[in-house]
C-alpha positions as CSV (number, residue, x, y, z in Angstrom):
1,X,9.1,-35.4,-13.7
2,X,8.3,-32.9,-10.2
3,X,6.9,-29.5,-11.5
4,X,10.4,-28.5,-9.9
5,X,12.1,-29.9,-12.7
6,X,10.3,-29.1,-15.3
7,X,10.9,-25.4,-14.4
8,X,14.2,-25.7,-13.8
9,X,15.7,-25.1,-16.7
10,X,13.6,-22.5,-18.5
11,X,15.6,-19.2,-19.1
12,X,14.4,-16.3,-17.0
13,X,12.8,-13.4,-18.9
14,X,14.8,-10.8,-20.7
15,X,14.8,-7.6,-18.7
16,X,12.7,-5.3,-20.8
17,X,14.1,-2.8,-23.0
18,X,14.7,0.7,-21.6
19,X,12.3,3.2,-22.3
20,X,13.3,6.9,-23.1
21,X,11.5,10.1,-21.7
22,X,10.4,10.6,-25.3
23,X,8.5,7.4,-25.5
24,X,7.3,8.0,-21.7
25,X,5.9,11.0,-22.6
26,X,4.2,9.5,-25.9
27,X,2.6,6.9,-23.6
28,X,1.1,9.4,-21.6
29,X,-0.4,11.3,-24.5
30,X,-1.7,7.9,-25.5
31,X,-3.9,7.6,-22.9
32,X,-5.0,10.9,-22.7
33,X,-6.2,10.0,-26.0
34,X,-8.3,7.0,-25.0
35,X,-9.5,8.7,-22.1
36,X,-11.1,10.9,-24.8
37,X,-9.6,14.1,-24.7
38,X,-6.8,15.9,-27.3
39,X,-3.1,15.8,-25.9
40,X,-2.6,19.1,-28.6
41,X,-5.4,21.1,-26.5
42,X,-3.6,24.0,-24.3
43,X,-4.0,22.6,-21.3
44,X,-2.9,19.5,-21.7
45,X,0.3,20.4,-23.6
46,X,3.0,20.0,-21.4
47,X,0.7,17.3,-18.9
48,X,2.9,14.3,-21.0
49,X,6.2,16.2,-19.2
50,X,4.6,16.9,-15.7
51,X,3.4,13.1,-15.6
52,X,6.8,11.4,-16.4
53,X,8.3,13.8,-13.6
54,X,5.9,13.0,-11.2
55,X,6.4,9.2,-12.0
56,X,10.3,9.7,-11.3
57,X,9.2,11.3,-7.6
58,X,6.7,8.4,-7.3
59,X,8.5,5.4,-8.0
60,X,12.7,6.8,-7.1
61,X,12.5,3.8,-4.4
62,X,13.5,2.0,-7.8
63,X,16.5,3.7,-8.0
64,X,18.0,3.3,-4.3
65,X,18.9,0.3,-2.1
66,X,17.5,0.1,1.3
67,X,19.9,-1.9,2.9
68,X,23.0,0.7,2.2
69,X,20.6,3.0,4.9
70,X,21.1,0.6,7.3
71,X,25.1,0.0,6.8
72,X,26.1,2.3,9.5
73,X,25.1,1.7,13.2
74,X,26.2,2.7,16.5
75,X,27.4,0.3,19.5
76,X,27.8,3.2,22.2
77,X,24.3,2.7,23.8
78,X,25.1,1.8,27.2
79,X,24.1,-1.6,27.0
80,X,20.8,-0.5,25.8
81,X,18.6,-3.8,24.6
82,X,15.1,-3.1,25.0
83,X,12.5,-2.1,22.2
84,X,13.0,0.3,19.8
85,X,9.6,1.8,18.0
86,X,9.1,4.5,15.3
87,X,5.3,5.0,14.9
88,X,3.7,6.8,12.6
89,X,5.9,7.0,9.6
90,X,4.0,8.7,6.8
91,X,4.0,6.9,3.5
92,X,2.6,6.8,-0.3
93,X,2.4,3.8,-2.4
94,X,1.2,2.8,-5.7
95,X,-1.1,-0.3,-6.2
96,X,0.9,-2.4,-8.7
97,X,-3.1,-3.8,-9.8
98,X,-4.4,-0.4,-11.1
99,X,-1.7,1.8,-10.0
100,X,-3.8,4.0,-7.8
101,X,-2.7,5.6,-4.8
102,X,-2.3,3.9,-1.3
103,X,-1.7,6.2,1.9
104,X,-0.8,5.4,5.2
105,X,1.6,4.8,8.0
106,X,4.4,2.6,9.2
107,X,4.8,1.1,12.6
108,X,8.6,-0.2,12.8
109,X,9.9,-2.2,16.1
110,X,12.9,-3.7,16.7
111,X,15.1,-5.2,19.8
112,X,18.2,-4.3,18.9
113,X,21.5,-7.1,19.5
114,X,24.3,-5.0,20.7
115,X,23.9,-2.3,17.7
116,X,21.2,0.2,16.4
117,X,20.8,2.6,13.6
118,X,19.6,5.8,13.3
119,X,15.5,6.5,13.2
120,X,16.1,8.7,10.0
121,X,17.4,5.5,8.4
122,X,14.6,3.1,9.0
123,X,12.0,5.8,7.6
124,X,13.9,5.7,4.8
125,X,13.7,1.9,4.1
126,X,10.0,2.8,4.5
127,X,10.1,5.3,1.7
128,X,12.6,3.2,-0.4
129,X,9.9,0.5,-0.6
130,X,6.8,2.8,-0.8
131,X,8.4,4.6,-3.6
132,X,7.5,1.6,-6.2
133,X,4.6,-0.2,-7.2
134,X,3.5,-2.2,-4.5
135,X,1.4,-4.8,-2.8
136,X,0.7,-3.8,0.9
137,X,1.1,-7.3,2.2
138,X,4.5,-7.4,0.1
139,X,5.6,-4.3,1.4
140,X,5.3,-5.1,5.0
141,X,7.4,-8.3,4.7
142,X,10.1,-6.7,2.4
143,X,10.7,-3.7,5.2
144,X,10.9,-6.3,7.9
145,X,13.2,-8.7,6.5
146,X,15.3,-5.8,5.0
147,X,15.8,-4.6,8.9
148,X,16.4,-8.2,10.0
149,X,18.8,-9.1,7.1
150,X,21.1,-5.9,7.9
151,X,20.6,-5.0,11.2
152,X,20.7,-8.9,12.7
153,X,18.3,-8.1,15.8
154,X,16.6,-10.0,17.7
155,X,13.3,-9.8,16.7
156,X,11.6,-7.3,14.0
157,X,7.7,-6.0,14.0
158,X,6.4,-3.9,11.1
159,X,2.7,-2.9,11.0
160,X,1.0,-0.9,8.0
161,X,-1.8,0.8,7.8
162,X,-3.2,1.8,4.3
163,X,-6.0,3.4,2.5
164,X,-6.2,2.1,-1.1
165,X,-7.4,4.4,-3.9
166,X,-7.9,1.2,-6.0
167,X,-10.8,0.7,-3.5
168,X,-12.0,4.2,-2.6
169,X,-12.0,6.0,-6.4
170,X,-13.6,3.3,-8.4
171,X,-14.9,-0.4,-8.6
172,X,-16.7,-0.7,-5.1
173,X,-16.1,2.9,-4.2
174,X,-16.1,1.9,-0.3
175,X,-14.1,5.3,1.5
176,X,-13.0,5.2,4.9
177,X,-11.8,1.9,5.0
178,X,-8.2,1.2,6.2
179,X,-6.3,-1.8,5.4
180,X,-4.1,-3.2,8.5
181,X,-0.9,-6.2,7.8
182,X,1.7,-6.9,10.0
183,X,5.0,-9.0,9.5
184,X,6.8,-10.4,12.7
185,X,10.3,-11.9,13.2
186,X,12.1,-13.4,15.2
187,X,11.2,-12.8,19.4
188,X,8.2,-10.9,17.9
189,X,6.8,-13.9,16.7
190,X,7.9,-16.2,19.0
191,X,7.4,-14.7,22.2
192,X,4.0,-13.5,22.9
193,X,4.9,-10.5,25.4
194,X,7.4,-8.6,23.2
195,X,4.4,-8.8,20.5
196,X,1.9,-7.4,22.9
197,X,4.4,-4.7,24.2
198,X,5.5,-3.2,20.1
199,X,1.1,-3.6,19.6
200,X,0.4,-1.9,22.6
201,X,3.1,0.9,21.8
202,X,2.3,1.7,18.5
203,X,-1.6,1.2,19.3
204,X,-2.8,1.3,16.1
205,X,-5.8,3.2,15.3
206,X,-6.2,4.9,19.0
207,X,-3.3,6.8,19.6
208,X,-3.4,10.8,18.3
209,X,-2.3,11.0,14.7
């Protein structure tokens, strides 16, 4: 029997049980705990209650759908089909490994097929995505294939840049290095000149921030 079939038929895992903001906030004092220090000193006594709202600013990208942002576009461009670039879109992640921090930017390109959207719109698949924990490579495919899915262009480029926490603030504790992935669909990937134009637009690492 293929490894195929053998995993066919096993049950997917049952969604975990949902967790109140009492028991959140437990957790937290839990690890203050093993960290070493009392939860019940001063000023620690309402950190439980700051974390678990800081977690639902961190991760809301949990709670929305990035492909309702894209639902409404706009035909009335003239006949406009040529590349379409937002640089520079500011973002923070969390590392889904230790759950540290990752900062950077978002290069989004697009050649549109007789509709675009609004630029608002495509930072906010960015932050939709960023908001939750996340591996960078991941993150880059699921913003590009979330613009081609919807959108139907004809050809997507998405480059990030990030600086990983996981990386700077402990284990090898190597700062100033910048971690660069790129996903590209469509003419982007097939037609060497449209790549080289969204690279050479977006010009990562040169251009003024």
């Amino acid at each position: 029997m293929s490894k195929t079939n053998k995993t066919a038929g096993k049950k997917a895992a049952p969604a975990p049980a949902p967790v109140s903001r009492a028991q959140a906030e437990d957790a937290v004092r839990t690890l203050l705990t093993w960290a070493g220090e009392d939860p019940r000193r001063e000023g620690l006594l309402d950190t439980p209650r700051r974390v678990v709202e800081a977690y639902g600013d961190w991760f809301s990208g949990y709670r929305d759908d990035p492909r309702e942002f894209l639902a409404r576009t706009f035909e009335e461009v003239a006949g406009y089909d040529e590349l379409i670039v937002l640089r520079d879109i500011d973002y923070e992640s969390h590392c889904e490994h230790h759950m540290a921090p990752i900062i950077g930017k978002v290069h989004v390109g697009y050649l549109p097929d007789g509709k675009v959207v609004g630029i608002s719109k495509l930072a906010r698949v960015v932050e939709t995505y960023a908001r939750r924990f996340q591996v960078q490579e991941k993150m880059t495919a699921q913003i590009a294939q979330c613009i081609q899915d919807v959108l139907q262009p004809r050809g997507v480029g998405v480059v990030v840049e990030g600086a990983h926490e996981c990386m700077t603030t402990r284990g090898i504790h190597k700062r100033g290095v910048s971690m660069i992935t790129s996903k590209m669909l469509g003419t982007f990937r097939s037609n060497p000149s449209t790549r080289a134009e969204f690279l050479r637009f977006i010009d990562v690492g040169n251009h003024s921030r």
